[in-house]
C-alpha positions as a LaTeX table, in Angstrom:
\begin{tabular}{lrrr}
\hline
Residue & $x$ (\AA) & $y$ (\AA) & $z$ (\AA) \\
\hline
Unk1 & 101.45 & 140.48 & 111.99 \\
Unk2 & 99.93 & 141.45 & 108.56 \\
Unk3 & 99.39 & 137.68 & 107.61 \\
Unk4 & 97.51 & 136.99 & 110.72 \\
Unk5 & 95.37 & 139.93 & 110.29 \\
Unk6 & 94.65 & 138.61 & 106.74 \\
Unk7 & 94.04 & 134.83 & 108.19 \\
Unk8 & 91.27 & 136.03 & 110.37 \\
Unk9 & 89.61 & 138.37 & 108.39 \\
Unk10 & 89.65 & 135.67 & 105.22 \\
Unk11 & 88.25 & 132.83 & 108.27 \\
Unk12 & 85.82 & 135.48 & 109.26 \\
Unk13 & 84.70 & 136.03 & 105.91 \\
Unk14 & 84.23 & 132.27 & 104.39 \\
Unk15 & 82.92 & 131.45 & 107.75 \\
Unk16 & 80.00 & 133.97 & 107.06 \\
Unk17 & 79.50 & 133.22 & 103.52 \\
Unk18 & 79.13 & 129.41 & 104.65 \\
Unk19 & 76.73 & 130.84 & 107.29 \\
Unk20 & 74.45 & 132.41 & 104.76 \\
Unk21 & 74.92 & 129.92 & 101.80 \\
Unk22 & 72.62 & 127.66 & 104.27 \\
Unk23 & 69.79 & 129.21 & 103.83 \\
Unk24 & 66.65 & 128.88 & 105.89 \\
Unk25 & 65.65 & 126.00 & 104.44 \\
Unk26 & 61.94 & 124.61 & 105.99 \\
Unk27 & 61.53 & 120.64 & 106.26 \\
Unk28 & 58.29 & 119.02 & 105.75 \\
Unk29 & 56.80 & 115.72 & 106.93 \\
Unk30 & 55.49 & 113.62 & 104.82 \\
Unk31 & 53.00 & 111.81 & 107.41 \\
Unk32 & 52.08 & 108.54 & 104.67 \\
Unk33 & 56.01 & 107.88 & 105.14 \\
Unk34 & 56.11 & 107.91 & 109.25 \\
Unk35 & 55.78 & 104.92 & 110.75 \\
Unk36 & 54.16 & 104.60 & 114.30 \\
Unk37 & 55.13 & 101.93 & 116.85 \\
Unk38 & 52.17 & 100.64 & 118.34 \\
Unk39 & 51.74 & 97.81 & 121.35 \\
Unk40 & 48.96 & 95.41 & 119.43 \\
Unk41 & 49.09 & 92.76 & 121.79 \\
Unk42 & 49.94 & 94.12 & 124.53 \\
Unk43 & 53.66 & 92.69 & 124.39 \\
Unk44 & 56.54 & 92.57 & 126.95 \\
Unk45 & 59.90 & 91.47 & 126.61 \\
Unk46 & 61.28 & 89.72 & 123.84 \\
Unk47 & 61.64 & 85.51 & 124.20 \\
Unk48 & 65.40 & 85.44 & 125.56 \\
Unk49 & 66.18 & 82.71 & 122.81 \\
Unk50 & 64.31 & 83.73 & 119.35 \\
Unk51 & 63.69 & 87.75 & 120.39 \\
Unk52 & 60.34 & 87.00 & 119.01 \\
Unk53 & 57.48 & 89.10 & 120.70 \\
Unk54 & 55.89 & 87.79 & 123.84 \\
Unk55 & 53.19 & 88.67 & 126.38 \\
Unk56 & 53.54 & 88.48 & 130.00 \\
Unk57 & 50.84 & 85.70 & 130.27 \\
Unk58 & 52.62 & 83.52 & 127.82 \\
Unk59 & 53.67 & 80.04 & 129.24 \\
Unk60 & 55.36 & 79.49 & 125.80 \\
Unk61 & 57.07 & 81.43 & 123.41 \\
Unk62 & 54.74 & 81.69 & 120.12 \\
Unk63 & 58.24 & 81.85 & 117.99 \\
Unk64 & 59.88 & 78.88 & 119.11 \\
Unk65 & 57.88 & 77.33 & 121.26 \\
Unk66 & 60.08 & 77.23 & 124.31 \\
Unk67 & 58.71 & 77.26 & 127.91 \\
Unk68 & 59.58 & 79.76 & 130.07 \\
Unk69 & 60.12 & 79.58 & 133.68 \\
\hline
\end{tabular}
């Protein structure tokens, strides 16, 4: 009984020291290093044999130069 006692109370205790060793640290963003993902031209799905970007007007792909449809 007095080694379970002593179990939980040394848990307790390393579990709150790990709580407070944390600290309150406060991140900051560095906005020259976050990149934003931006629709230039307007694209759709990617061409279903090179990925490569397409728009929904496209009669080719401008990758690979596949047709669709």
């Amino acid at each position: 009984m007095l080694e379970t006692l002593v179990v939980v109370a040394s848990a307790t205790g390393l579990f709150a020291l790990a709580r407070s060793s944390r600290g309150y640290e406060t991140f900051r963003i560095n906005p020259s290093l976050v990149g934003m993902l931006t629709h230039d031209r307007g694209e759709d799905l990617p061409c279903p044999w090179c990925y490569g970007p397409t728009d929904e007007t496209d009669t080719r792909c401008g990758g690979c130069g596949r047709k669709f449809g």
